[in-house]
Legacy VTK file of the C-alpha trace (Angstrom):
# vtk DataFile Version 3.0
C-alpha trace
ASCII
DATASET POLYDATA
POINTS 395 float
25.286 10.551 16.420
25.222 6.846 16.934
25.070 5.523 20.402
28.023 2.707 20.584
29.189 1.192 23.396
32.201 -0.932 23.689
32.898 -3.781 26.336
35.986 -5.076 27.653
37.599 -8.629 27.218
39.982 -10.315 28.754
42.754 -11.392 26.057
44.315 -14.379 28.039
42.280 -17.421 29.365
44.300 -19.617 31.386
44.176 -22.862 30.753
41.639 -23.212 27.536
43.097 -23.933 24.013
44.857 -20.748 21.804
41.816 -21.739 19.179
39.074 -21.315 21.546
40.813 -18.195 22.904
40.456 -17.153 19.107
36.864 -17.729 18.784
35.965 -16.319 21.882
37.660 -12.916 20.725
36.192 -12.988 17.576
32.717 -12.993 18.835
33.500 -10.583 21.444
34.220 -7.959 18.191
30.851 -9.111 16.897
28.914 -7.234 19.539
31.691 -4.564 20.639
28.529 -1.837 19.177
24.789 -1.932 19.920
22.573 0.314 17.998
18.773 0.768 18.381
16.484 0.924 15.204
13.256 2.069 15.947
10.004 1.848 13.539
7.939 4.804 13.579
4.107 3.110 11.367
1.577 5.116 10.110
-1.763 3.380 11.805
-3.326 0.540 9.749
-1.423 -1.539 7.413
1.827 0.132 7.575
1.685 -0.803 11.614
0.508 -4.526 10.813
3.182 -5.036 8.405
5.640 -3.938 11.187
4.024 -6.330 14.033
4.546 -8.917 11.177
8.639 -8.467 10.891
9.909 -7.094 14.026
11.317 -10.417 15.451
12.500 -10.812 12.254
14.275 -7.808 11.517
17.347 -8.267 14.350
18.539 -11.277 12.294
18.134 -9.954 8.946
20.111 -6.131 9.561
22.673 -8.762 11.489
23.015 -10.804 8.417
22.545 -8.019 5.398
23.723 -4.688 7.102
26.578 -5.194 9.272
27.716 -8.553 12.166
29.086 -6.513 14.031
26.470 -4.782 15.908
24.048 -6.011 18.393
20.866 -4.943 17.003
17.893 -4.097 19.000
14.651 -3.384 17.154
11.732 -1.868 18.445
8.395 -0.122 17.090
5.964 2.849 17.495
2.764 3.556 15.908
2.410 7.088 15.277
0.839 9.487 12.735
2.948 12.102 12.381
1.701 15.167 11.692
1.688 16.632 7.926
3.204 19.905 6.495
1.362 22.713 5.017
1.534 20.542 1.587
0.293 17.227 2.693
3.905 15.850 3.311
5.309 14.358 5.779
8.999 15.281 6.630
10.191 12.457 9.161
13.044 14.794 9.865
11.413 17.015 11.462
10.526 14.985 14.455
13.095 12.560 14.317
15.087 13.721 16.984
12.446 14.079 19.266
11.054 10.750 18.856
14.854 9.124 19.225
15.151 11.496 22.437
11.931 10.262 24.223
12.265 6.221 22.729
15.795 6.170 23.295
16.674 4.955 19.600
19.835 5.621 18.234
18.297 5.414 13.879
14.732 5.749 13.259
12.976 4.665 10.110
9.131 5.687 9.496
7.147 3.505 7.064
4.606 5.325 6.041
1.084 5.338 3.519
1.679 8.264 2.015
3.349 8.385 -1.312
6.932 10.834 -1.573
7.939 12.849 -4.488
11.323 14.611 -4.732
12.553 16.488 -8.203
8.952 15.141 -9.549
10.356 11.859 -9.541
8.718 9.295 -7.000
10.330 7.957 -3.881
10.462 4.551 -2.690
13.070 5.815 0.782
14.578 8.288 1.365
17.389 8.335 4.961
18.688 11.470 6.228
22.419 11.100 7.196
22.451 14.166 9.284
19.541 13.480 11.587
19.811 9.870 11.310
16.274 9.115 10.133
14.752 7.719 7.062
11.458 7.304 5.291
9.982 4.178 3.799
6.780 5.087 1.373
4.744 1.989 1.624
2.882 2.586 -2.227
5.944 2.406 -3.702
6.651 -0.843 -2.915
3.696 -2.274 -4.934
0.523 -4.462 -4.427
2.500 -8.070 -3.506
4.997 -9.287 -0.995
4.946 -6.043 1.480
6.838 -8.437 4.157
9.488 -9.203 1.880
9.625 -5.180 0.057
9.395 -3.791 3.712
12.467 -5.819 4.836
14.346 -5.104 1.798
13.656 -1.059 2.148
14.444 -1.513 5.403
18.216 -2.992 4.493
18.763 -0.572 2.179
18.318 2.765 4.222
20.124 0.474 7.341
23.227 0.322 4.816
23.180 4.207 4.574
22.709 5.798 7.901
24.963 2.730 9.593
28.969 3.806 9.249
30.425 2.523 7.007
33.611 0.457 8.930
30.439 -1.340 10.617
29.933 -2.849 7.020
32.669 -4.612 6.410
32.851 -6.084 2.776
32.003 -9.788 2.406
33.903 -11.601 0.104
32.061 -14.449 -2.425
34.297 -17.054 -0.213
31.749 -16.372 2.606
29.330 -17.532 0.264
27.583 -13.693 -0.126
27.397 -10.703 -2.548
29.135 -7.491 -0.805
26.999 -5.682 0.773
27.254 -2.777 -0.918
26.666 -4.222 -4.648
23.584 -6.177 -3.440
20.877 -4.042 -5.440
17.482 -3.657 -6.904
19.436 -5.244 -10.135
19.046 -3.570 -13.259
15.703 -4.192 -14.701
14.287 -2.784 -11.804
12.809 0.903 -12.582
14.984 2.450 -9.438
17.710 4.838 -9.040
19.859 5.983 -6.188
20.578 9.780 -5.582
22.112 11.691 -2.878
21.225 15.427 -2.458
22.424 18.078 0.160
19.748 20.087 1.323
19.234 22.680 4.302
17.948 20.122 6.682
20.869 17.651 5.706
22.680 15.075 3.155
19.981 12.903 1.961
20.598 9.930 0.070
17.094 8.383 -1.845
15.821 5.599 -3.363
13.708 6.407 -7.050
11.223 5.148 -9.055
11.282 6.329 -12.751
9.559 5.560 -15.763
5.729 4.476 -16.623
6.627 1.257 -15.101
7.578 2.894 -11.791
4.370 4.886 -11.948
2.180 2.132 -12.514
3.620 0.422 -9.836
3.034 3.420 -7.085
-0.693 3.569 -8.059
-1.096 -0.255 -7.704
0.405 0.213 -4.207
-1.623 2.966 -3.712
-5.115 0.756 -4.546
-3.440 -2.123 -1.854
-3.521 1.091 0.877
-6.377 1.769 0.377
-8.180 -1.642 0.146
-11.199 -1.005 -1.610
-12.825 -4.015 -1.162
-13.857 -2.451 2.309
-16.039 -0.136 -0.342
-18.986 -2.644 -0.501
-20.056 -2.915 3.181
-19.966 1.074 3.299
-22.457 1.250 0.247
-25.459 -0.512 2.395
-28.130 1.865 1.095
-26.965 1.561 -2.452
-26.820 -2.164 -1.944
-30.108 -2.043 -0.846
-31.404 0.000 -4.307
-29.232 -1.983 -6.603
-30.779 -4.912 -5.133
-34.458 -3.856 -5.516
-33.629 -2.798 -8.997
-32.115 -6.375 -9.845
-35.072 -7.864 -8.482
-37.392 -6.168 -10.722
-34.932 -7.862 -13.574
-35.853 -11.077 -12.245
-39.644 -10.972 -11.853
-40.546 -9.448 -14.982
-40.641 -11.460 -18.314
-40.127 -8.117 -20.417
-36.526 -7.969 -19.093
-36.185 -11.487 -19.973
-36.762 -11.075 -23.258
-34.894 -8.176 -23.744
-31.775 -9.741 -21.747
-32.518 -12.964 -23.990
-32.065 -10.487 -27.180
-28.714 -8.638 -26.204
-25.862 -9.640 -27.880
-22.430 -10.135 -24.685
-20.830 -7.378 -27.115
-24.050 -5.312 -26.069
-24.218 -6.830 -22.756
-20.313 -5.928 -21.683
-21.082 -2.772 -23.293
-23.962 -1.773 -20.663
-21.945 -3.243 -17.731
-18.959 -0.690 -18.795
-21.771 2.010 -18.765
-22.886 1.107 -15.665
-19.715 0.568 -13.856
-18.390 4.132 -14.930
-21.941 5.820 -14.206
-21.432 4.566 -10.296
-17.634 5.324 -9.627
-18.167 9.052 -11.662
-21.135 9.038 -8.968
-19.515 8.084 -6.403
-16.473 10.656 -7.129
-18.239 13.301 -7.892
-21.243 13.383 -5.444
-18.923 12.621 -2.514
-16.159 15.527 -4.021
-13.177 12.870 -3.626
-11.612 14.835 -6.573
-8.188 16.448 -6.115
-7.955 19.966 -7.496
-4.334 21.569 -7.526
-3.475 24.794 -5.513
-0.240 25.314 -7.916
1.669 23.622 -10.911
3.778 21.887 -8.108
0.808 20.319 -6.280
-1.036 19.321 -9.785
1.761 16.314 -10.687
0.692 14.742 -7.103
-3.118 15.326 -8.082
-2.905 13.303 -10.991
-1.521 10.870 -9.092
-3.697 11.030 -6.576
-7.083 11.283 -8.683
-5.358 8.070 -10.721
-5.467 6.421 -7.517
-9.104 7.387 -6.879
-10.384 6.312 -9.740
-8.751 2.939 -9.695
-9.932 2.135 -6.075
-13.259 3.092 -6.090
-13.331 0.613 -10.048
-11.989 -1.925 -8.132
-14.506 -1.464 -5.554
-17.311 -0.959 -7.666
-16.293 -3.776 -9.096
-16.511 -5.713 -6.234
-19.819 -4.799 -5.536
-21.255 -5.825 -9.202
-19.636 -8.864 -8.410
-21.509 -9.687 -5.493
-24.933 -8.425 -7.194
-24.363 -10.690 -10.024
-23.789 -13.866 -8.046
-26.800 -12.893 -5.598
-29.166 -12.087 -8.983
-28.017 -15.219 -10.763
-28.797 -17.356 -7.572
-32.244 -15.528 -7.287
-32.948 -16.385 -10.895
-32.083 -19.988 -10.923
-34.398 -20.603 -7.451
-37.520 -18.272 -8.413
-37.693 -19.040 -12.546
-38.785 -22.580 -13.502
-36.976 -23.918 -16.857
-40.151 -24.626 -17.900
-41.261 -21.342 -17.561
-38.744 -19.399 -19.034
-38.859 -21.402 -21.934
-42.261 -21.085 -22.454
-41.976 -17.235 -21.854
-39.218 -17.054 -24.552
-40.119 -19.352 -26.746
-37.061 -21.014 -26.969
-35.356 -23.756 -25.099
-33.342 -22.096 -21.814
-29.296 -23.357 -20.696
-27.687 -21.602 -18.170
-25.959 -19.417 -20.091
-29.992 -17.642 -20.658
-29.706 -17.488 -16.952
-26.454 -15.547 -16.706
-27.624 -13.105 -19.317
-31.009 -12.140 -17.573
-28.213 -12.011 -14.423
-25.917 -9.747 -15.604
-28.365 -7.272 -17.648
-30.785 -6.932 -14.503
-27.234 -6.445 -12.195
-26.308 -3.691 -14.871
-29.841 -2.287 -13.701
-29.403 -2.296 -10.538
-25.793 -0.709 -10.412
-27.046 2.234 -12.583
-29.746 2.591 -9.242
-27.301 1.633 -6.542
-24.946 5.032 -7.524
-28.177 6.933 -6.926
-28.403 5.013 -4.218
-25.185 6.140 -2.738
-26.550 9.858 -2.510
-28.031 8.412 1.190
-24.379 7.239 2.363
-21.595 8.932 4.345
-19.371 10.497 2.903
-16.555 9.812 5.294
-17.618 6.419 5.319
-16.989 6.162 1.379
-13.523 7.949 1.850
-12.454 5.567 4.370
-13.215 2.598 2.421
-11.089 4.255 -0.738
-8.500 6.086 1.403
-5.492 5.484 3.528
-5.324 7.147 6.689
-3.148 9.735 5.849
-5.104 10.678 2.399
-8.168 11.196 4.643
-5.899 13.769 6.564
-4.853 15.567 3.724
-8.513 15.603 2.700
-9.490 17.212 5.465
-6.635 19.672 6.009
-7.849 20.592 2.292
-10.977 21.000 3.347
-10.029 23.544 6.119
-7.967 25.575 3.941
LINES 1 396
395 0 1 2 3 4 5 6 7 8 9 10 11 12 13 14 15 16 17 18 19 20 21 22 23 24 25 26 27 28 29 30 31 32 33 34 35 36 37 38 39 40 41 42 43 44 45 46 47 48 49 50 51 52 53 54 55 56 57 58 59 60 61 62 63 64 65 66 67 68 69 70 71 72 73 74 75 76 77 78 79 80 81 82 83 84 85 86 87 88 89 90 91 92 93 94 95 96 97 98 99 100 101 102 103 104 105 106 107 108 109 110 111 112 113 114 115 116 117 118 119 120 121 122 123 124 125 126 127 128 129 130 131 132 133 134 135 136 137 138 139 140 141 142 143 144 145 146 147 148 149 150 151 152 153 154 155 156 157 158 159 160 161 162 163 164 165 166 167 168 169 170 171 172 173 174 175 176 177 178 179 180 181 182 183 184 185 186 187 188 189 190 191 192 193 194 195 196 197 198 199 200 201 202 203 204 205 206 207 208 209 210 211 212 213 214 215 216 217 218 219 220 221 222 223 224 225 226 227 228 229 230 231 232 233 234 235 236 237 238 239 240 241 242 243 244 245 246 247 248 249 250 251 252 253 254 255 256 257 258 259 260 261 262 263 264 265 266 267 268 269 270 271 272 273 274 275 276 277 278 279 280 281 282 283 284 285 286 287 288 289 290 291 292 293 294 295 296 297 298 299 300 301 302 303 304 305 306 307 308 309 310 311 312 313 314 315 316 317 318 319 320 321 322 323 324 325 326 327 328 329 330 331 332 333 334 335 336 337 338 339 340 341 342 343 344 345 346 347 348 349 350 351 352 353 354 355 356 357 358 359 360 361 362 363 364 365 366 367 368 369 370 371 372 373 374 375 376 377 378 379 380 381 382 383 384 385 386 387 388 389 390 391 392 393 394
């Protein structure tokens, strides 16, 4: 249970004022119990987050959890190891971690995502063991600081006792403490389950819009703008394909032809030929062991799919700007209007650009074939996903 210790105070002061006397006793109950919150981060972006808030955090559980304790905060990074099923159960090592940090709550934000009842979980706090679990991707893509700290409050509110939370009143200028919510827009709902390993009380996410937002937290995880640099070879092909766009006139007339209907129409097919590459020649597909597992596949293979397009996407980026700067320095205005016969603007540029970069993507997936394939799962993955990978892999 919670580790509170009390101190003793003098009542009577001789010779200072009855008032002071007052306001030395009431801030002597303000820190009559200490508790220690610990942070238990997953490595990576969980862990900088938590850097990022920890002198921070004392003032804000003071402020929006309970006055009356003297809060000490303190952080570990640590990946915890995984169940059979790819989940992590913080439970399970809580108490050991509390034992050997000498914490008296421990919260774990983590990268993995959390599913209870097939609904998704944004925390989750075990009353019994005293522990809770923050799932980073279901805070969404923006503000982590601010999510993190609010998560953070919340699951404070439930394993602290309640007569530690004393109500405020609206003359103090705040909401209670126990009304101030997620508000009701917000696609969240609280539950509280008893299970074998203890009362657990859990934070929800429901509806498409709370899916949506888990898989856009799940792309900010994995940051897959790290793709690019870990696709040098395909670079490399794309590249040399592009080039070829640029030096031969029979692409210029041809890229001088296309319609942008037609031209956005080749980048699509390009764009899906390189991430279906990349997913399938790398095997970064999820297949289900059982009906349970398949609802966290989808998920999962949603997530996949929306990384490695954004990081594709990235990378076409990049070509384009690089081809359209090649064009404009090697290809003469006079030229290329002779060549076409036709006077030349820029937009005549950006078309021979972007149908010689939809080239050289179609090359660059082949291109990929010569990459890592750990390197291309770090640069799509969290951590913890490359974990579960693996462990998949063993089985």
């Amino acid at each position: 249970m919670l580790a509170v210790s009390t101190t003793s105070m003098a009542r009577s002061m001789l010779g200072q004022p009855r008032a002071f006397t007052n306001t030395y006793e009431q801030e002597a109950a303000r820190h009559l119990h200490k508790i220690t919150l610990g942070l238990v981060t997953d490595p990576g972006l969980p862990t900088d987050i938590a850097a990022n808030i920890v002198d921070d955090l004392t003032a804000v559980l003071e402020e929006r959890v309970s006055d009356q304790v003297q809060w000490t905060v303190d952080f570990h990074s640590e990946s915890l190891p995984l169940d059979g099923d790819g989940r992590l159960l913080v439970w399970k090592h809580s108490d050991r971690i509390k034992r050997e940090h000498g914490w008296d709550l421990l919260i774990c934000l983590s990268e993995l995502s959390r599913r209870i009842d097939n609904e998704l979980v944004i925390s989750e706090a075990n009353l019994d063991h005293e522990a809770a679990l923050v799932a980073l991707p279901a805070l969404g893509p923006v503000r982590l600081r601010h999510h993190v700290l609010t998560a953070i409050v919340r699951v404070g509110r439930v394993l602290v006792p309640d007569e530690l939370q004393p109500e405020r009143t609206e003359t103090g200028g705040q909401r209670p403490l126990k009304k101030l919510g997620a508000g009701t827009t917000s696609p969240q709902r609280k539950t509280s389950t008893d299970r074998k390993d203890g009362t657990t009380s859990s934070l929800r996410l429901t509806g498409a819009t709370g899916m949506v937002r888990m898989l856009l937290g799940m792309i900010r995880i994995n940051r897959p703008w790290r793709l690019v640099p870990s696709l040098s070879s395909a670079f490399a092909a794309a590249a040399a394909t592009s080039a070829f766009g640029i030096f031969y006139s029979s692409i210029w007339m041809m890229a001088n032809s296309l319609t942008v209907a037609r031209q956005a129409s080749v980048t699509v097919i390009a764009v899906a030929a390189m991430i279906t590459w990349l997913i399938s020649y790398n095997d970064m597909w999820e297949k289900p062991k059982n009906a349970a597992w398949k609802r966290d596949s989808r998920m999962y293979n949603g997530a996949t799919v929306l990384s490695v397009g954004v990081g594709v996407g990235f990378f076409y980026v990049l070509l384009f700007v690089l081809t359209l700067l090649a064009g404009l320095a090697i290809i003469p205005p006079g030229y290329f209007e002779k060549t076409l016969g036709q006077p030349v603007d820029l937009f005549s540029y950006i078309s021979l650009a972007w149908l010689s970069t939809s080239m050289g993507t179609i090359a660059g997936a082949l291109g990929s074939s010569f990459e890592d394939d750990r390197a291309i799962r770090q640069a799509t993955y969290g951590r913890r996903e490359i974990e579960r990978y693996e462990a998949r892999q063993d089985d």
